[in-house]
C-alpha positions in Angstrom: -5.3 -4.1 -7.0 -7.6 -2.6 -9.5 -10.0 -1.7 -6.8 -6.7 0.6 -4.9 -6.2 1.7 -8.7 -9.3 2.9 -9.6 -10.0 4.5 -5.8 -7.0 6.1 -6.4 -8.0 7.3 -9.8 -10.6 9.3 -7.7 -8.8 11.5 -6.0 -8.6 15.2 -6.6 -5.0 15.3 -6.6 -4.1 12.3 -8.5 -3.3 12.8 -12.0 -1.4 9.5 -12.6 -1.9 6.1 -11.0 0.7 3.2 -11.3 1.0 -0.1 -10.5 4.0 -1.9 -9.0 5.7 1.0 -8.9 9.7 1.6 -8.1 10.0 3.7 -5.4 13.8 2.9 -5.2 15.9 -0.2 -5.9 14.4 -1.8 -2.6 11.0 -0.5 -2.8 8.2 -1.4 -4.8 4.6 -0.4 -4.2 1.9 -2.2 -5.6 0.1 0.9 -6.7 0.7 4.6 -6.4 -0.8 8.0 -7.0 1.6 10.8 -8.5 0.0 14.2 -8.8 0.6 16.5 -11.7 4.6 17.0 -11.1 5.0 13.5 -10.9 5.2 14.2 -6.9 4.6 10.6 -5.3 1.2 11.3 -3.6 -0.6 8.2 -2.4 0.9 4.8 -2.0 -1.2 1.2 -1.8 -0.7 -2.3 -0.6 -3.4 -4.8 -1.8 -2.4 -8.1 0.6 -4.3 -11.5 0.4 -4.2 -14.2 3.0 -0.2 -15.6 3.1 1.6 -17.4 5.0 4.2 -15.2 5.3 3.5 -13.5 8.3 6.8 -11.2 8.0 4.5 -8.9 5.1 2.8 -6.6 6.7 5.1 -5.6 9.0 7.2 -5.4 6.0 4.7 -3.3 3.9 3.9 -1.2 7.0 7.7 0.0 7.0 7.6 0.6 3.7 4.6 2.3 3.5 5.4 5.0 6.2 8.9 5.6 5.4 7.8 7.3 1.8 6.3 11.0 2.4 3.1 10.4 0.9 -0.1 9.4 2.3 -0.9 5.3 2.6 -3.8 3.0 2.0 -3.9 -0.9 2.2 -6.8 -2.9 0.7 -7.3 -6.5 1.7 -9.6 -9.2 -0.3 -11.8 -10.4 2.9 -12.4 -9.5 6.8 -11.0 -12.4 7.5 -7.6 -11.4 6.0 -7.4 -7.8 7.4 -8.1 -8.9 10.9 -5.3 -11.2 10.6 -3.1 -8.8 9.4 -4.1 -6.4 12.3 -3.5 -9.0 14.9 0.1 -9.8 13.3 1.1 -6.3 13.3 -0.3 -5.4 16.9 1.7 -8.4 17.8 5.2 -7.1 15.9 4.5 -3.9 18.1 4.7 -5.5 21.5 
């Protein structure tokens, strides 16, 4: 998460960034980017490998259904490709 943190940090119009922040009562993001009105600008998912192959699915939902733009960050290759296959498989 600190790598989505400080990526985020870089960004022109970023002026805050926040982890594991409450989008809602449902909705939690595991780091955001709020510009200088507090304006939700950038949202993040940082996933590891899991067994719980419901997740990114799940965190692609959430993800879109916020007006802001999206990034996901994924600790190996390995992990992201499996993630990709899962959620090209949800589609079908």
């Amino acid at each position: 998460m600190k790598l989505l943190e400080l990526w985020l940090d870089s960004h022109e119009d970023v002026a805050q960034v926040e982890s594991y922040y409450e989008y809602d009562e449902k909705t939690v993001f595991d780091v955001s980017g709020l510009d200088a009105d507090g304006k939700l600008v950038w949202v993040g998912e940082a996933e590891l490998a899991s067994n719980n192959k419901h997740a990114p699915v799940n965190d692609y939902d959430k993800q879109s259904a916020v007006d802001a733009n999206a990034v996901w960050a994924f600790n190996r290759r390995e992990t992201a490709s499996r993630y990709w296959t899962v959620s090209q498989r949800a589609i079908e």
